[in-house]
N, C-alpha and C positions, 0 to 999 in steps of 0.2 A: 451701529452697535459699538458699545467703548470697547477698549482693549482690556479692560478691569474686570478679574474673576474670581472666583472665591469657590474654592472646593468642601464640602460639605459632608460632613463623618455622619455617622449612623444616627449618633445622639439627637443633630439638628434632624437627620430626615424625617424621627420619629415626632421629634414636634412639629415639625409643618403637620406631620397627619393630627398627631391627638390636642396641640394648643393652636390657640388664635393667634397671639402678636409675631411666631416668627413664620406661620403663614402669610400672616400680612405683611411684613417685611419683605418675603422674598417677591410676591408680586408686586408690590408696591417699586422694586428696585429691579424687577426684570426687563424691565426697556433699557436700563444703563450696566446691568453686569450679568456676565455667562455665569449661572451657576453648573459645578460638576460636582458626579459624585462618584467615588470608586466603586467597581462589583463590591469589592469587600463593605463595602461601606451599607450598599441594599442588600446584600444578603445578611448582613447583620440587623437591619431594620426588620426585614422579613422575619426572621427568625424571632425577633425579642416582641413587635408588635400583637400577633396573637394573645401572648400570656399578660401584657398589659391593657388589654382592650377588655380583656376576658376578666380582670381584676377592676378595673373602671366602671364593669359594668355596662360596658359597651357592645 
């Protein structure tokens, strides 16, 4: 595992769930960096995901 990490706010969390390319990024790059993410940062995914899924149609 590298030492190289990248901590990840709500905004990116919400797009690994609802788009493709920064899904694909993160695993495409999960052998070479830890990613983290703050409570604050899932509970704000958690929170906002609902009312966007539910507007997408999803």
């Amino acid at each position: 595992m590298s030492n190289k990490a990248i901590v990840l706010d709500a905004n990116i969390l919400i797009r690994v769930v609802l788009g493709k390319r920064v899904r694909e990024l993160v695993i495409a790059h999960a052998h070479k960096v830890q990613f983290f993410g703050p409570d604050v940062a899932y509970a704000d995914a958690r929170k906002y995901l609902p009312a966007l899924l539910e507007s997408g149609g999803l």
